[in-house]
C-alpha positions in Angstrom: 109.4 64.3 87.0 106.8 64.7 84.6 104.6 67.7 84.2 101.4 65.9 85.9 103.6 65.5 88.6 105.3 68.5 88.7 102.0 70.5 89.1 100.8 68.0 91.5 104.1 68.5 93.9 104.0 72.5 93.0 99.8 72.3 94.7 100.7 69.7 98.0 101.8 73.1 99.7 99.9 76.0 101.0 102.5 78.3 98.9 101.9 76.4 95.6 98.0 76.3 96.2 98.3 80.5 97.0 100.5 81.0 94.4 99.1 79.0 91.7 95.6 80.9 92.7 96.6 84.2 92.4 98.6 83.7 89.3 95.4 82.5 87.5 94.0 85.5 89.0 96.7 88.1 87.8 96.6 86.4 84.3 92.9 86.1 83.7 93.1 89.6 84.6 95.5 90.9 82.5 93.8 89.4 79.3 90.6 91.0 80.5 92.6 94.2 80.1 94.3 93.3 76.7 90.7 92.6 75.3 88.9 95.2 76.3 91.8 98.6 76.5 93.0 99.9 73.4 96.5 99.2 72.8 97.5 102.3 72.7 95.7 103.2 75.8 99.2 105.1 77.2 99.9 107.9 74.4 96.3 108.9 73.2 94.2 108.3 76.3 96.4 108.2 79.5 98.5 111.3 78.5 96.0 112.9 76.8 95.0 115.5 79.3 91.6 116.4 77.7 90.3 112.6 77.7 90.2 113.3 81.8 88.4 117.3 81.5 85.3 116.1 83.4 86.9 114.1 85.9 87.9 115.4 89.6 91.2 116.3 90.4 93.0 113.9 93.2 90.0 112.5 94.9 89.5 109.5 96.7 87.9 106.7 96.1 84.1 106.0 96.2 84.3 103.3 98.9 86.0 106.0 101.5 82.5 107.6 101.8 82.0 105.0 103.8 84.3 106.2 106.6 83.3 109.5 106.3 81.0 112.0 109.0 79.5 113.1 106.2 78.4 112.0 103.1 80.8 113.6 100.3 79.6 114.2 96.7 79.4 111.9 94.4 80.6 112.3 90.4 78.1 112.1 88.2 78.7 112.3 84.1 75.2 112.4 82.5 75.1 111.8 78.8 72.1 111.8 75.9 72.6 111.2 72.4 69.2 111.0 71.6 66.7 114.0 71.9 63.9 113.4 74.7 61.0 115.3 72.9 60.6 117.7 69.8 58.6 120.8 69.9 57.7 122.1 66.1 57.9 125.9 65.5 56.9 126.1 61.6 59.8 125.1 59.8 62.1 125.2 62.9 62.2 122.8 65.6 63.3 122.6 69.7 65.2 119.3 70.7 65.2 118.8 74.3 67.5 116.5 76.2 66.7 115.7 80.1 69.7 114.9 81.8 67.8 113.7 85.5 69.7 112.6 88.5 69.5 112.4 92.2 70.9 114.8 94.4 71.1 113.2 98.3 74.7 114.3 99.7 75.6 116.6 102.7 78.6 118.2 100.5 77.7 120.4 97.5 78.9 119.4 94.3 82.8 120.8 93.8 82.0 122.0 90.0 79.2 121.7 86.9 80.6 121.6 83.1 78.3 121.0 80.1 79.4 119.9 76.7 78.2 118.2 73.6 79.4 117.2 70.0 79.5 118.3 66.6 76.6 120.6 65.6 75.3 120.0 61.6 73.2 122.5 60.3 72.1 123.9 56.6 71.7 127.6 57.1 71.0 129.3 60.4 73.1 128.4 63.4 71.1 126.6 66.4 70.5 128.1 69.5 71.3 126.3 72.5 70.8 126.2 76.1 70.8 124.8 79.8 67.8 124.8 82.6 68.4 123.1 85.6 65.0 122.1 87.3 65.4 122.0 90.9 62.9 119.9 93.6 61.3 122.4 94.8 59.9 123.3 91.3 62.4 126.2 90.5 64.9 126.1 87.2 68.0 128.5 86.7 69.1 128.7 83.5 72.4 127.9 83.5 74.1 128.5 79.9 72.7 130.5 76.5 75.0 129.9 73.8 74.5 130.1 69.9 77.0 128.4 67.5 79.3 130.3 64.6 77.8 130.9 61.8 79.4 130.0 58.3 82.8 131.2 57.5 83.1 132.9 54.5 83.7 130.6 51.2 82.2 127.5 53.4 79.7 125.7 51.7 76.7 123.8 53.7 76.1 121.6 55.9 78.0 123.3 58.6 79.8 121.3 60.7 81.3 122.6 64.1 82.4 121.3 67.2 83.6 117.8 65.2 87.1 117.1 66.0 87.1 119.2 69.8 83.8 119.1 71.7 82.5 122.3 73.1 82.9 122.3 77.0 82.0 125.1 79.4 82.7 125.0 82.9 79.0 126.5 84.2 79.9 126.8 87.8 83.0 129.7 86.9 81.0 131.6 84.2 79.9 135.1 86.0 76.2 134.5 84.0 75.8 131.8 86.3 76.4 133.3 89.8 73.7 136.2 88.4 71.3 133.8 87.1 70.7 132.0 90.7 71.1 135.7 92.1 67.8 136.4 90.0 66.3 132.9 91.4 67.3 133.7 95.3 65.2 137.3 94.6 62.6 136.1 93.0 61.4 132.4 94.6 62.7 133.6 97.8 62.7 136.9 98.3 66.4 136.8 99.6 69.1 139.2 98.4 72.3 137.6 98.2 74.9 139.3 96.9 76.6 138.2 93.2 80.3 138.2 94.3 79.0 135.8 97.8 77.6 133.2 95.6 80.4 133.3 92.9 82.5 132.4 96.0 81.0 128.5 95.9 78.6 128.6 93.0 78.1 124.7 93.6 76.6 125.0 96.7 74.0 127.8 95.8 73.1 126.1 92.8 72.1 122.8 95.2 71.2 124.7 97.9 68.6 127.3 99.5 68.7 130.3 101.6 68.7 129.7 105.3 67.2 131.8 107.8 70.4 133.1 109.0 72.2 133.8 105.8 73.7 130.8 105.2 72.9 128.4 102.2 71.3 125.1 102.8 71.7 121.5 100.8 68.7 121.1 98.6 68.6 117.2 98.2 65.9 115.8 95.6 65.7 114.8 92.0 66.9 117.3 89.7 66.9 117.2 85.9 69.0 119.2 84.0 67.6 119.8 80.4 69.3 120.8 76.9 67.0 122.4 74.2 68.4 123.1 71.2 66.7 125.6 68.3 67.3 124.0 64.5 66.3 126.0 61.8 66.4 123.0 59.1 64.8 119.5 59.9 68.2 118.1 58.7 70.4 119.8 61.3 71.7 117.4 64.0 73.6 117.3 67.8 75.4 114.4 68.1 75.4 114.5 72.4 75.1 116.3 75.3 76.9 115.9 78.4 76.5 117.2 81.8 78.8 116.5 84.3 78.4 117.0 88.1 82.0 117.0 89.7 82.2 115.0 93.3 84.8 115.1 95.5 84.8 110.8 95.7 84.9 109.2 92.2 85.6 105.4 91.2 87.5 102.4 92.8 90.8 103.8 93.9 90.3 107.4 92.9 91.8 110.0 90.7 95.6 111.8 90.3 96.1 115.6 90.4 95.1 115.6 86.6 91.5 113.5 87.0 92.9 110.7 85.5 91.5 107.3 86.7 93.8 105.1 88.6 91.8 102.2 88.4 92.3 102.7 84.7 95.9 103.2 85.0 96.7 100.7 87.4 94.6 97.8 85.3 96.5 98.8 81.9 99.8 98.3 84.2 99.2 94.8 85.1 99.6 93.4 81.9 102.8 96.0 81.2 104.0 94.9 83.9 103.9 91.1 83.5 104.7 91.2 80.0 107.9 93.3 81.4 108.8 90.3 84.2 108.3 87.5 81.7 110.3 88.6 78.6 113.2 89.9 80.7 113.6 87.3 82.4 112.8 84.9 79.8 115.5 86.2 78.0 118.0 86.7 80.2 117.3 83.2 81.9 117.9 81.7 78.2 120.7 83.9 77.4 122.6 82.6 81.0 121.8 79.1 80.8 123.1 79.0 77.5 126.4 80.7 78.0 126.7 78.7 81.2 126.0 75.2 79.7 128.7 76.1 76.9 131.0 77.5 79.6 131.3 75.0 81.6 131.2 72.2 78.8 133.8 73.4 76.7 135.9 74.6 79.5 139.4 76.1 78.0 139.4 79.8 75.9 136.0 79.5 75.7 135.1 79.1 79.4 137.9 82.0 79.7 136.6 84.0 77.3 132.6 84.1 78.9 133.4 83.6 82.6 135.8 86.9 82.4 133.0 89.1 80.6 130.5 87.6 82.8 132.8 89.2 85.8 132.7 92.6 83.5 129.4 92.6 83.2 128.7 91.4 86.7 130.5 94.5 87.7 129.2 97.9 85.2 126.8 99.8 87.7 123.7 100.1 85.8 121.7 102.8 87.0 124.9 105.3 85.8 124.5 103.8 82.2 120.6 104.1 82.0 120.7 107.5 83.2 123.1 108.2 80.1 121.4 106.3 77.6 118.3 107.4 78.6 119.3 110.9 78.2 121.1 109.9 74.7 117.7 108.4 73.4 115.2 109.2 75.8 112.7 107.5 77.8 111.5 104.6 76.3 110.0 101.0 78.0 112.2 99.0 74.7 115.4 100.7 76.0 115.0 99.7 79.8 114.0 95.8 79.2 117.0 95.9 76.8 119.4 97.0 79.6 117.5 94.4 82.5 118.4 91.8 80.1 121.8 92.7 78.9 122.3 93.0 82.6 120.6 90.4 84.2 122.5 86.8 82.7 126.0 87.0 84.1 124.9 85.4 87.6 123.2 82.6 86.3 125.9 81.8 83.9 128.5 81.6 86.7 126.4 79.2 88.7 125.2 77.4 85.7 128.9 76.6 85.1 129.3 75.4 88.1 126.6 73.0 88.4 128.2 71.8 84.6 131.3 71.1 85.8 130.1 68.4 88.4 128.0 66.8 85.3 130.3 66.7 82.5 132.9 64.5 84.2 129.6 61.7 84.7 129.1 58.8 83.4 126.1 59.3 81.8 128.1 62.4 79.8 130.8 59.8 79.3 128.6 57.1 77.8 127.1 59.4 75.9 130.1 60.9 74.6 131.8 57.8 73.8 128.8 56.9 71.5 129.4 59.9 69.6 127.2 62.2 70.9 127.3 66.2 69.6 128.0 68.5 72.2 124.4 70.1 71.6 122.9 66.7 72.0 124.8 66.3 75.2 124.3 69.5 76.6 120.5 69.1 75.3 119.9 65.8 76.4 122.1 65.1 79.7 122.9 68.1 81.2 120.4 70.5 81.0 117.6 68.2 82.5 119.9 68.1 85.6 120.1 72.1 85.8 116.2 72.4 84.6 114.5 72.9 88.1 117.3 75.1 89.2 116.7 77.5 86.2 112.9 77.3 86.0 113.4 78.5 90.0 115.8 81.8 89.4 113.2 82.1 86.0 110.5 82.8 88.4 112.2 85.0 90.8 113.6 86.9 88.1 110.5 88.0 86.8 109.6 90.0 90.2 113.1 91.1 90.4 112.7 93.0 86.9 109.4 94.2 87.9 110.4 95.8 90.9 113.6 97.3 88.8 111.3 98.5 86.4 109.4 100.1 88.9 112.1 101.7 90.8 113.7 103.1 87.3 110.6 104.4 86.7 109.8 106.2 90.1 113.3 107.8 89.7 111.8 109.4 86.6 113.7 106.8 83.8 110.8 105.5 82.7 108.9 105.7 80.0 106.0 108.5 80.6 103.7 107.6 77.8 103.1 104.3 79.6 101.0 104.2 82.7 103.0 101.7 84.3 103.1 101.3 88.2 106.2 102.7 89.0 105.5 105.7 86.9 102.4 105.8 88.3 104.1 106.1 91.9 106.6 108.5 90.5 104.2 110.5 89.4 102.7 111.1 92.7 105.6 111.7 94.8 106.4 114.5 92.1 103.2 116.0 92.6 103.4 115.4 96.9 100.7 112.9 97.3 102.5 112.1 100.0 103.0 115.6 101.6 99.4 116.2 100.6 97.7 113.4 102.0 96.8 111.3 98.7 97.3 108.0 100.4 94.9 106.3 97.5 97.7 107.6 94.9 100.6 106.1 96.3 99.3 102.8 98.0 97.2 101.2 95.4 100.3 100.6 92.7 102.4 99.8 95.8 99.9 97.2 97.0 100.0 96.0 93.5 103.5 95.5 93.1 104.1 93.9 96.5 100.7 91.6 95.7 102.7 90.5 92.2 106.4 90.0 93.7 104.4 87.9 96.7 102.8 85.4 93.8 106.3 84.7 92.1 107.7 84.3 95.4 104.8 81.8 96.5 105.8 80.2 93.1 109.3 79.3 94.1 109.1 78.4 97.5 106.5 75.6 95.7 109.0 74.7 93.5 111.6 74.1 96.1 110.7 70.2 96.8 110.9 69.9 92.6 114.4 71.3 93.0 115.7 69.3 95.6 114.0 66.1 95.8 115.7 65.5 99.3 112.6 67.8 100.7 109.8 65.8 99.1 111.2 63.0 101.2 111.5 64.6 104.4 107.6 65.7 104.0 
């Protein structure tokens, strides 16, 4: 059968037509991810726990709001890299950053943090702080701060803050819980004690006094603004960043360390096809080839890789992982090089037998009676027969290894630099996502799994009537 043909006979079913279709989807996908991720994604972003320090902690998604009495939270990160407006003071000037944003939720926000970039001055150290303007035309000042001076020795500029931003969490600093103290008293004539609104400072910093001693919601537009004192026209901020935590962030939500799992789970895809393919790929080749010699040659030789196939066939793996993974460690290179030493022995024991019918034909006769090679042979006149047979245990392979893959890793041998799905899962039953009621944590990289094993599967049932061409008759 040709290829036009092939594909044709793969699309005339509902499984090839599904298959093909979400194939296209999982591999547009996965080069969507390869093009815009870094490469190294896993070690310095994934398991790099200050990349997710204004994220939630193990939240759900966005899109569960929905289902929700009320309406939860939502996270807001509010940047500025550029100044709003400049106020001159002689030679000195005051930068000013508005941060704005809606607040309309029934929840309180579940923290505040503030942080920004390197500070460059010449001489004297800026002065820096945070005002929060409220609707109802009140401002706390949240934060006063004022940056090192130079070290001894150090010559200008003065850099600080470069390599680690500066981040305060402004909801769990005692300054705070005072400073809306002093706002209650004075715009509202309420005394509230200190140690009552450090108890949620969130809630009192969006929120009035009621009637009846309890704090209500204040919903409007509030703007949170940065001014920064420079002493030299030359001395620079590089950002700002507020962040308003919510207790619903992003597509599938976050893990007990804010991390993103939309993130994660998208940077597994392509980890975990490129794991499918080359194992199997390689172990397909490596059993076809040892069957079609096998079988061929027959004699020592058939001896000789049928009887290590059996040995093979018959080492428990998962005993052997465990002790080379505890000899060199974790590492993804060392489980796809087990899956594939692993993987061939069954295919080269039914590859053989499949030869063994073919070399006695007389198109392997005629062939060798015109002085054909034995790699011409095997090339030419027996493989072809044995093709759709192997492209079929090719494709099921490749969700086989996946979900091997994925159960190493969610018994803790995988590789934990690499958010893969079955580390991903792992992770959260260590952390009892399950016990705790993270649902979001542990079915979106199942989901994903079973959706990927379904297309492969869908793939070989449509390549059943390619196999056999009895079934293209009966249809």
């Amino acid at each position: 059968m040709k290829r036009r043909g092939l594909l044709r006979e793969v699309l005339a079913s509902g499984a090839g037509k599904l298959g093909v279709t979400m194939a296209l989807v999982l591999g547009v996908t996965a080069l969507v991810v390869l093009a815009t991720f870094p490469l190294d994604f896993g070690p310095t972003r994934w398991s790099d726990p200050a990349a997710w320090a204004d994220y939630p902690k193990a939240v759900p998604p966005a899109w569960s709001a929905a289902f929700s009495a009320s309406r939860p939270a939502q996270h807001r990160i509010l940047d500025a890299s550029e100044p709003g407006g400049s106020t001159e003071r002689g030679a000195a000037r005051v930068d000013t950053y508005d941060l704005p944003f809606t607040f309309d939720e029934d929840e309180a926000p579940t923290f505040v943090s503030f942080s920004h970039g390197a500070l460059t001055f010449q001489d004297r150290p800026p002065a820096l702080s945070l005002v929060l303007q409220r609707p109802d035309g009140t401002e706390v000042t949240l934060l006063r701060s004022s940056t090192r001076g130079p070290r001894p020795g150090e010559e200008p500029p003065y850099v600080r803050n470069d390599e680690t931003p500066l981040r305060v969490l402004v909801s769990a600093e005692p300054e705070t819980a005072e400073a809306i103290a002093e706002l209650y008293a004075g715009a509202y004539g309420v005394e509230m004690p200190i140690s009552e609104i450090a108890a949620d400072v969130s809630a009192a910093l969006f929120g009035v006094p009621g009637d009846d001693g309890t704090i209500e919601p204040l919903r409007g537009d509030y703007t949170a603004q940065v001014r920064v004192a420079l002493a030299d026209p030359a001395d620079t901020l590089d950002w700002v960043r507020l962040v308003v935590g919510g207790s619903v962030y992003g597509l599938l939500g976050t893990d007990a360390n804010g991390r993103d799992l939309a993130e994660g789970l998208a940077f597994g895809l392509p980890v975990a096809l490129l794991i499918g393919l080359a194992a199997a790929t390689v172990s397909t080749a490596i059993g076809t080839g040892l069957g079609l010699l096998s079988g061929y040659k027959g004699g020592r030789v058939d001896l000789v890789i049928q009887r290590t196939a059996d040995v093979v066939n018959n080492v428990p793996l998962l005993p052997l992982l465990i002790f080379f993974v505890f000899i060199l460690g974790a590492h993804l290179w060392l489980i796809l090089l087990l899956l594939v030493a692993f993987s061939w022995p069954g295919l080269t024991i039914l590859v053989r037998s499949m030869v063994l019918g073919l070399s006695g034909s007389q198109e392997v006769e005629a062939a060798r009676a015109l002085g054909a090679s034995t790699s011409h042979i095997l090339r030419r006149h027996i493989f072809p027969h044995t093709a759709p047979y192997v492209f079929t245990q090719l494709i099921f392979f490749v969700p086989a290894v996946i979900l091997a893959e994925a159960g190493l890793s969610f018994l803790g041998l995988g590789d934990p630099t690499l958010p893969t799905w079955g580390q991903i899962l792992e992770d959260g039953f260590r952390t009892g996502a399950v016990f705790l009621g993270y649902w979001w944590w542990v079915v979106s990289p199942g989901l994903l799994i079973v959706i990927t094993a379904m297309t492969f599967m869908l793939l070989a049932l449509a390549m059943e009537p390619v196999v056999n061409p009895r079934l293209r008759r009966e249809r």
